[in-house]
N, CA, C and O atoms as CSV, one atom per row, in Angstrom:
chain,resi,resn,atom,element,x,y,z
A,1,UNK,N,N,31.257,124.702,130.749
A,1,UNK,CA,C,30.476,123.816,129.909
A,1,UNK,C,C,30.905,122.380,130.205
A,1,UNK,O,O,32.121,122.188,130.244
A,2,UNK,N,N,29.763,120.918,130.507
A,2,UNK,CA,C,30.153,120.291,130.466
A,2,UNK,C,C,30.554,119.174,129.034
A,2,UNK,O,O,30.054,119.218,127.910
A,3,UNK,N,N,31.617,118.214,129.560
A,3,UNK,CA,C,32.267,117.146,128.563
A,3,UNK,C,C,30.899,116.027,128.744
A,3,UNK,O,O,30.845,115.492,129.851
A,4,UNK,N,N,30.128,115.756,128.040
A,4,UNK,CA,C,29.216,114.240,128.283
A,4,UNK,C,C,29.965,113.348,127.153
A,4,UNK,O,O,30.365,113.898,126.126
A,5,UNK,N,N,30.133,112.059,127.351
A,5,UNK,CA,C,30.762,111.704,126.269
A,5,UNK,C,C,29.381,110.123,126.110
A,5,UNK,O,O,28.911,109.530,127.081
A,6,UNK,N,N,29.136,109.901,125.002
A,6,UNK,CA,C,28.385,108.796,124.729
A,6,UNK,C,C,29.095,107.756,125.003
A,6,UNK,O,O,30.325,107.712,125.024
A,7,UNK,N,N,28.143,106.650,125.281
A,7,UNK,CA,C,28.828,105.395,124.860
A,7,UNK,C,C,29.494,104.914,123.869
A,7,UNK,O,O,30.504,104.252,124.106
A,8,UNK,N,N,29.097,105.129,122.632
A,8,UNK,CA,C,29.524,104.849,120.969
A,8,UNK,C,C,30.744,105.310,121.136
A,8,UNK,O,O,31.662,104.490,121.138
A,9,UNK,N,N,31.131,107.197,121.372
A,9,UNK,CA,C,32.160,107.906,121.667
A,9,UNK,C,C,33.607,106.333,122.982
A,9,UNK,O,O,34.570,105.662,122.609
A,10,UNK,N,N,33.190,106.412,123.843
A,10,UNK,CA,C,33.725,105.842,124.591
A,10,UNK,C,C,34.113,104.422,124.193
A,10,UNK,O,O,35.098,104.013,124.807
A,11,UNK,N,N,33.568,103.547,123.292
A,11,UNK,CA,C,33.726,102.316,122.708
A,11,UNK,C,C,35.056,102.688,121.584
A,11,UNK,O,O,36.205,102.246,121.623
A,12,UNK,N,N,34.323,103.844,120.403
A,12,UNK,CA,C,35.827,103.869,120.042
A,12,UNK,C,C,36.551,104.392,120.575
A,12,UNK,O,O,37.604,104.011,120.063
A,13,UNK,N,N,36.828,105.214,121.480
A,13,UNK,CA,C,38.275,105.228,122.607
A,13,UNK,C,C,38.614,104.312,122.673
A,13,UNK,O,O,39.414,104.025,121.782
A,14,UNK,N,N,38.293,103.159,123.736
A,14,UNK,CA,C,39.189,102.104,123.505
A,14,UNK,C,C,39.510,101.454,122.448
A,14,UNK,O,O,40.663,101.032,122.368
A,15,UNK,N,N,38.496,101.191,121.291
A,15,UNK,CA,C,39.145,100.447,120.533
A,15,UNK,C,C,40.544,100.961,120.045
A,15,UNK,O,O,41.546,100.285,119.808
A,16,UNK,N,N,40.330,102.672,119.926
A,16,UNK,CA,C,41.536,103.490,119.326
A,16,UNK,C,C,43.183,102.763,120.562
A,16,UNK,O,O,44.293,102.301,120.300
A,17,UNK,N,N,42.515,103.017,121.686
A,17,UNK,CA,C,43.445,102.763,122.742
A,17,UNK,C,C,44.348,101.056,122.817
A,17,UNK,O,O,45.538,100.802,122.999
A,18,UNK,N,N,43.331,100.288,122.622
A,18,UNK,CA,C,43.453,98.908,122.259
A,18,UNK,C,C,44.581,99.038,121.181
A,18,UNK,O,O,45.762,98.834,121.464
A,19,UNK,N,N,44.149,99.391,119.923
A,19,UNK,CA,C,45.294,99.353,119.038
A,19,UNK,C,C,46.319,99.773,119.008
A,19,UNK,O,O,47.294,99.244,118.474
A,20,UNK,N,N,46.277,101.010,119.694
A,20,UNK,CA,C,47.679,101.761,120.140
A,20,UNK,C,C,48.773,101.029,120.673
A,20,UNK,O,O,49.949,101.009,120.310
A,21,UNK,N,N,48.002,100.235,121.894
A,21,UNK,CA,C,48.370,99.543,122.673
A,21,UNK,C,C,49.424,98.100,122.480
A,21,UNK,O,O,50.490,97.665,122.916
A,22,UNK,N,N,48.423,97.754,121.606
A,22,UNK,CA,C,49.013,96.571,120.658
A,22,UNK,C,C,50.446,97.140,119.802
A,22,UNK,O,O,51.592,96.931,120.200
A,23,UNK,N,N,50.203,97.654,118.955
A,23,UNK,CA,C,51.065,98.104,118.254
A,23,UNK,C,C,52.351,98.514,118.533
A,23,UNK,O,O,53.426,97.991,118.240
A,24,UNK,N,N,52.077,99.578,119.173
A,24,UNK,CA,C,53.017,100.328,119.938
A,24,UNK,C,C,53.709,100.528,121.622
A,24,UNK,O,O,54.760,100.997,122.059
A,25,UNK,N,N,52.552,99.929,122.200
A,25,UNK,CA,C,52.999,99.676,123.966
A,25,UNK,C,C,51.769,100.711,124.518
A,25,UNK,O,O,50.935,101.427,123.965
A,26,UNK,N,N,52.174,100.344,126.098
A,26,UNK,CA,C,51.094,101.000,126.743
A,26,UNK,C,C,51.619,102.745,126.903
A,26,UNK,O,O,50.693,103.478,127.249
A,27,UNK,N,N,52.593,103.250,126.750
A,27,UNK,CA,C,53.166,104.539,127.095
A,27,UNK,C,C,52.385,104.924,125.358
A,27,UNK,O,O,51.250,105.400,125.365
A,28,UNK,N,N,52.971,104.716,124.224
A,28,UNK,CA,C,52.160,105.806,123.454
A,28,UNK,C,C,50.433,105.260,122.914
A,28,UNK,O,O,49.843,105.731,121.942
A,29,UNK,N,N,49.873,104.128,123.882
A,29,UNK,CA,C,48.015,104.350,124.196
A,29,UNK,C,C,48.069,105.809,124.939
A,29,UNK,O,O,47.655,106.854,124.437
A,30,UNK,N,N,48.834,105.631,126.609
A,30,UNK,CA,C,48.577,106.558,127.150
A,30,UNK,C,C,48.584,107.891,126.687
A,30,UNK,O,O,47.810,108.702,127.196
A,31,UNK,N,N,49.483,108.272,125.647
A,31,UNK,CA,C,49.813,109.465,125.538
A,31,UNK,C,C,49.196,109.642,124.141
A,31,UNK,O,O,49.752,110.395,123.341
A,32,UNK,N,N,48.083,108.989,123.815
A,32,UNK,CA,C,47.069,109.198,122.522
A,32,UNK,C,C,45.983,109.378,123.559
A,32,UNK,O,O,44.983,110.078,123.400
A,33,UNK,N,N,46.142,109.005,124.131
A,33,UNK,CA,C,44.580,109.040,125.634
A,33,UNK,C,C,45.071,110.284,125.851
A,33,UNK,O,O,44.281,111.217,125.708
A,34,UNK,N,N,45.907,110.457,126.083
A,34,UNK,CA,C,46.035,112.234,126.883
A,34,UNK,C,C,45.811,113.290,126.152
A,34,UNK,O,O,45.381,114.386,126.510
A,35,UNK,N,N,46.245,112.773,124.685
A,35,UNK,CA,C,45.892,114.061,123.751
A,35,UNK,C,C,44.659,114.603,123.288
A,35,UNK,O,O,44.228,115.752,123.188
A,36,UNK,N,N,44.167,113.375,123.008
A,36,UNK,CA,C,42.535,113.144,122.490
A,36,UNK,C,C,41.668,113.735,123.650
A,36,UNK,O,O,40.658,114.400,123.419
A,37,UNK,N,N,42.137,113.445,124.962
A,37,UNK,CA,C,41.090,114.051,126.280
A,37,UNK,C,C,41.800,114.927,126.538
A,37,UNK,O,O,41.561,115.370,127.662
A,38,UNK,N,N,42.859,115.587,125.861
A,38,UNK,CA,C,43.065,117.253,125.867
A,38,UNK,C,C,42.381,118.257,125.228
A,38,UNK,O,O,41.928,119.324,125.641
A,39,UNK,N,N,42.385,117.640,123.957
A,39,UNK,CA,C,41.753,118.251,122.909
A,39,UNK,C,C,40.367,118.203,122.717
A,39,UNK,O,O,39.800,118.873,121.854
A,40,UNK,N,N,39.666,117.263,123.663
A,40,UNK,CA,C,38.487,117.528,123.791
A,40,UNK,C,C,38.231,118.533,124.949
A,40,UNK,O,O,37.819,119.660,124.677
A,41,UNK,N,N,38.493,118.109,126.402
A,41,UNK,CA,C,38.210,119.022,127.300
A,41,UNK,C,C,38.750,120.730,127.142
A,41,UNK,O,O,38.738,121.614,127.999
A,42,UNK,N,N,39.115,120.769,126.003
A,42,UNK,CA,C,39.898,122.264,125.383
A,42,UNK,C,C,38.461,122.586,124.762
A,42,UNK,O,O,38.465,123.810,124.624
A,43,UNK,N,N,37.189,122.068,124.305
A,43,UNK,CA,C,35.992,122.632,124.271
A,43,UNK,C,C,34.939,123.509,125.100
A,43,UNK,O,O,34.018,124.273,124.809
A,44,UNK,N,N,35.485,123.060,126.192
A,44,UNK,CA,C,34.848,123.639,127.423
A,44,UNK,C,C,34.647,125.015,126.956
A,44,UNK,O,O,33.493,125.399,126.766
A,45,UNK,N,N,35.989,126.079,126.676
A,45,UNK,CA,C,35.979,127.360,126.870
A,45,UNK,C,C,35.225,127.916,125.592
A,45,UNK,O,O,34.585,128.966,125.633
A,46,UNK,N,N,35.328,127.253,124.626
A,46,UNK,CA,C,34.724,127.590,123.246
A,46,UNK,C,C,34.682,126.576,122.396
A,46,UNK,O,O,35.719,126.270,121.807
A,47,UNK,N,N,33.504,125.870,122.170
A,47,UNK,CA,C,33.181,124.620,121.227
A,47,UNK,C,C,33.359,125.361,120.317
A,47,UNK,O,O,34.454,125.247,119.767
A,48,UNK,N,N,32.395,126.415,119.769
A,48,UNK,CA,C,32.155,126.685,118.530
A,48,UNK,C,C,32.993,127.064,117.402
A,48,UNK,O,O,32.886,127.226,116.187
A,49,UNK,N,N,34.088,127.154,118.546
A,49,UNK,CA,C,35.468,127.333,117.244
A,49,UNK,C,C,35.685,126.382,116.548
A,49,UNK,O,O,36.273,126.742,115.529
A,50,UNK,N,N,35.456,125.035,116.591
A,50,UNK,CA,C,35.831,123.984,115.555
A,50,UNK,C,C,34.549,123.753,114.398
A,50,UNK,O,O,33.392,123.660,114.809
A,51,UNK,N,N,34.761,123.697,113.406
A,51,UNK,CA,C,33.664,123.566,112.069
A,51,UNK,C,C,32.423,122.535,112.605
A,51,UNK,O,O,32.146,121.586,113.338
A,52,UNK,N,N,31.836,123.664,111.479
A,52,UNK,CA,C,30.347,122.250,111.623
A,52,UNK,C,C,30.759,121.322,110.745
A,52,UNK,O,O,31.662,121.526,109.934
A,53,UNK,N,N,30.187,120.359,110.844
A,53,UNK,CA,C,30.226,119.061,109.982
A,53,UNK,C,C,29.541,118.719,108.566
A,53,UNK,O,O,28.380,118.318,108.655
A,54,UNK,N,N,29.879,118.779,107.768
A,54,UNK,CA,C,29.551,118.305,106.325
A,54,UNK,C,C,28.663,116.788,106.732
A,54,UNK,O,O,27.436,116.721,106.664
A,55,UNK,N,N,29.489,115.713,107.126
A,55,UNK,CA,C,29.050,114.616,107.126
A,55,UNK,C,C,27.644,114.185,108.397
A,55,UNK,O,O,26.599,113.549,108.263
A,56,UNK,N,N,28.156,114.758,109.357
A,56,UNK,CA,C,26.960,114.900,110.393
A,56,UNK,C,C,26.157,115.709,111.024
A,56,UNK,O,O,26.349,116.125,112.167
A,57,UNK,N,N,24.859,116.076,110.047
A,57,UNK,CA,C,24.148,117.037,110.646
A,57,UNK,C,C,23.628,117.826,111.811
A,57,UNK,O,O,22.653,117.327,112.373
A,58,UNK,N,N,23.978,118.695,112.173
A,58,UNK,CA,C,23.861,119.268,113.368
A,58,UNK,C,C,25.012,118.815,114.843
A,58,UNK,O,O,24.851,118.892,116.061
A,59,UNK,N,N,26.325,118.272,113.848
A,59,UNK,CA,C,27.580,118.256,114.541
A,59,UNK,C,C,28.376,119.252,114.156
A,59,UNK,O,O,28.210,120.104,113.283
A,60,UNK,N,N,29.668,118.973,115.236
A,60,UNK,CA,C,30.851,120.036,114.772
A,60,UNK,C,C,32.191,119.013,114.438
A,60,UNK,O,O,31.791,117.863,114.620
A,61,UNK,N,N,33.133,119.006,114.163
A,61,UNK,CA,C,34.224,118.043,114.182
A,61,UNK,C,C,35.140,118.828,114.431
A,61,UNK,O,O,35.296,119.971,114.002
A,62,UNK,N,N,35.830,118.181,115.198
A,62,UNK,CA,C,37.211,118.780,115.885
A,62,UNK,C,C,38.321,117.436,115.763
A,62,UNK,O,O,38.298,116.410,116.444
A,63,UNK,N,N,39.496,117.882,114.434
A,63,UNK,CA,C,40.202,117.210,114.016
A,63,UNK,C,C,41.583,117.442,115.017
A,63,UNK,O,O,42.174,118.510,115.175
A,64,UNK,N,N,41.936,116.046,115.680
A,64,UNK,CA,C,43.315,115.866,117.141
A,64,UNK,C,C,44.462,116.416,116.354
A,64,UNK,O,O,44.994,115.797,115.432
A,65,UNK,N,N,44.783,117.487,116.719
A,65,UNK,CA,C,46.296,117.700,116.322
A,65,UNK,C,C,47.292,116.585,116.616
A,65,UNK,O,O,47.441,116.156,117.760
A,66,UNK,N,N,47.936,116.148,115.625
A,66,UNK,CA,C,48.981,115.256,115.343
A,66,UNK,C,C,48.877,113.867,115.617
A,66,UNK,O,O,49.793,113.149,116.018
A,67,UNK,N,N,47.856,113.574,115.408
A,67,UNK,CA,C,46.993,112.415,115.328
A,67,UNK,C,C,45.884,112.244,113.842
A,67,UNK,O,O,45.367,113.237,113.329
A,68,UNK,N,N,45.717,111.174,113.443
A,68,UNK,CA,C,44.806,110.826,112.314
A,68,UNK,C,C,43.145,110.868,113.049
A,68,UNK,O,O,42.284,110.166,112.519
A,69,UNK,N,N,42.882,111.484,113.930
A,69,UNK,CA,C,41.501,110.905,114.068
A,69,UNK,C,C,40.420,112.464,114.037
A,69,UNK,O,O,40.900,113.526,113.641
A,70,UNK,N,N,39.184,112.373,114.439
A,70,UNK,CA,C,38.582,113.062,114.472
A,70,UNK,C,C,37.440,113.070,115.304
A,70,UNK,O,O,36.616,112.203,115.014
A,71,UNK,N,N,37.226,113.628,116.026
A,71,UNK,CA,C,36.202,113.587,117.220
A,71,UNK,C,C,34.796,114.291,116.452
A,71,UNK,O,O,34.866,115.482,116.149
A,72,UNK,N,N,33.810,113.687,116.218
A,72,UNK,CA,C,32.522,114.512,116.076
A,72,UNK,C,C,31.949,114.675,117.428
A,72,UNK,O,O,32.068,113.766,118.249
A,73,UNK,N,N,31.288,115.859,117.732
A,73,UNK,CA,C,30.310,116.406,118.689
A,73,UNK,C,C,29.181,117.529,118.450
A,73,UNK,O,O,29.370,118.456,117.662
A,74,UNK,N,N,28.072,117.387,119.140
A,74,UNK,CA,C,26.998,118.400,119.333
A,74,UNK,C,C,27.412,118.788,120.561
A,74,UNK,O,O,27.803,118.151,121.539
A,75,UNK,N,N,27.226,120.204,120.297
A,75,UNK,CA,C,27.212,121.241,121.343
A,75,UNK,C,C,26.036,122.021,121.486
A,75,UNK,O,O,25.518,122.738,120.629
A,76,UNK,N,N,25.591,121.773,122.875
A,76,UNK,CA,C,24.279,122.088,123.259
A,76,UNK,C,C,24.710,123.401,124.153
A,76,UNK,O,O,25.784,123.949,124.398
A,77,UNK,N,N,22.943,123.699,124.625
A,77,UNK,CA,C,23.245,124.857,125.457
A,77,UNK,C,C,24.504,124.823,126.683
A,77,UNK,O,O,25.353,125.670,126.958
A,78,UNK,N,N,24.277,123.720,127.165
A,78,UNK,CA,C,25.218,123.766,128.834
A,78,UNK,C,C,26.160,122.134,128.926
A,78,UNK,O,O,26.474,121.570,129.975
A,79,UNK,N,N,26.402,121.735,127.770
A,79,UNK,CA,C,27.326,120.841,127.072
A,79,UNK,C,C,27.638,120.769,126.063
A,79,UNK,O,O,26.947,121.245,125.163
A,80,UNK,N,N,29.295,119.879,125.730
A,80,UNK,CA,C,29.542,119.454,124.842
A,80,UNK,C,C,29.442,117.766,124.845
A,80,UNK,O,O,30.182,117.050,125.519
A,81,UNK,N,N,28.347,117.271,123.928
A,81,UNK,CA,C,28.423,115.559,123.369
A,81,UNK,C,C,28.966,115.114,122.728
A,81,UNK,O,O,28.758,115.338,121.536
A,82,UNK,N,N,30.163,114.066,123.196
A,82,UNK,CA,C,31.293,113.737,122.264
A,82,UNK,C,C,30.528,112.306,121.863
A,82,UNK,O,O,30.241,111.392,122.637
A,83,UNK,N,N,30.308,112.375,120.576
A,83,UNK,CA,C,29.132,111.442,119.173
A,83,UNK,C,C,30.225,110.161,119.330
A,83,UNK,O,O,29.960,109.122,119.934
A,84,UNK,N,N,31.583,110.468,118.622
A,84,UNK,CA,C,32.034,109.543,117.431
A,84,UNK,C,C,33.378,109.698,117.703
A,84,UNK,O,O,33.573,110.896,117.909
A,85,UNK,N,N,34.675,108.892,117.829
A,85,UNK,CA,C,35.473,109.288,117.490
A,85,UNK,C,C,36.305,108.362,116.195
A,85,UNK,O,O,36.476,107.151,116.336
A,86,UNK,N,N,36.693,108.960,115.180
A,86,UNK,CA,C,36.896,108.428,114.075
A,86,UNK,C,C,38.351,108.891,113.496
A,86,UNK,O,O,38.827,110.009,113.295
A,87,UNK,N,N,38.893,107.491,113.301
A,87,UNK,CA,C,40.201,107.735,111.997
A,87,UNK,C,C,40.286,108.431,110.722
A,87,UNK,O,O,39.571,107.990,109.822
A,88,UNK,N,N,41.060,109.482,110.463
A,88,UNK,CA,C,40.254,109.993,109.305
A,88,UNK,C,C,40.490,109.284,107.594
A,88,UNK,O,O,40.184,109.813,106.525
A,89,UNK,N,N,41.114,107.974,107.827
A,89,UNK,CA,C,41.151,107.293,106.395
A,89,UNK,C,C,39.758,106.388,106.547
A,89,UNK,O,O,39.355,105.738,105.583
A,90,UNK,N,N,39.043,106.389,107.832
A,90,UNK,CA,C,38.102,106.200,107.326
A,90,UNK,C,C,36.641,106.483,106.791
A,90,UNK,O,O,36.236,107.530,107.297
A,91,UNK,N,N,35.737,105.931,105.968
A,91,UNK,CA,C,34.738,106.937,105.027
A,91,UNK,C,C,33.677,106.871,106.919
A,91,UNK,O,O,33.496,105.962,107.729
A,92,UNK,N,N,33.337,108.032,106.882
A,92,UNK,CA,C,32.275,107.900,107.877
A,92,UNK,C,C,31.104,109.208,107.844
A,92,UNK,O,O,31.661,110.305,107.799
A,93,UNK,N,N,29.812,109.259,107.857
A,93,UNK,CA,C,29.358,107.758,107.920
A,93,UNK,C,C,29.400,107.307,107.256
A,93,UNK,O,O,29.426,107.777,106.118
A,94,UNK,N,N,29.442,105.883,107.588
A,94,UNK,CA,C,29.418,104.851,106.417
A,94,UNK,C,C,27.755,104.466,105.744
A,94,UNK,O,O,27.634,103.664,104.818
């Protein structure tokens, strides 16, 4: 199955990455980048294991182990679309 990831998706990556970055240095951006594109490309074998979404209709959300954020995606026949990726203190959608 393929990973398509949106633009929206890809904007907050970096911003997530940006802040990391700032905050903390470029070694733990990288290694929030590695987890987040672990835990997504870990959809490949079975999307449907992570919940559908309350907040976004006809999504699933797959919450990053040991991380605050949350990736929304639709999973189609012969992909997974990574929507959104979101902090979870924040209200979304807004």
């Amino acid at each position: 199955m393929e990973i398509v990831w949106t633009d929206e998706a890809l904007r907050d990556l970096e911003d997530i990455l940006a802040y990391h970055h700032l905050q903390a240095g470029p070694a733990t951006a990288n290694a929030v980048q590695g987890r987040i594109v672990a835990e997504v490309e870990g959809l490949r074998t079975f999307p449907e294991r992570i919940r559908a979404s309350d907040r976004v209709p006809g999504a699933r959300e797959l919450v990053v182990r040991r991380l605050p954020y949350v990736v929304f995606v639709k999973v189609l026949a012969n992909e997974v679309v990574v929507l959104n990726l979101v902090h979870t203190a924040r209200r979304f959608p807004a």
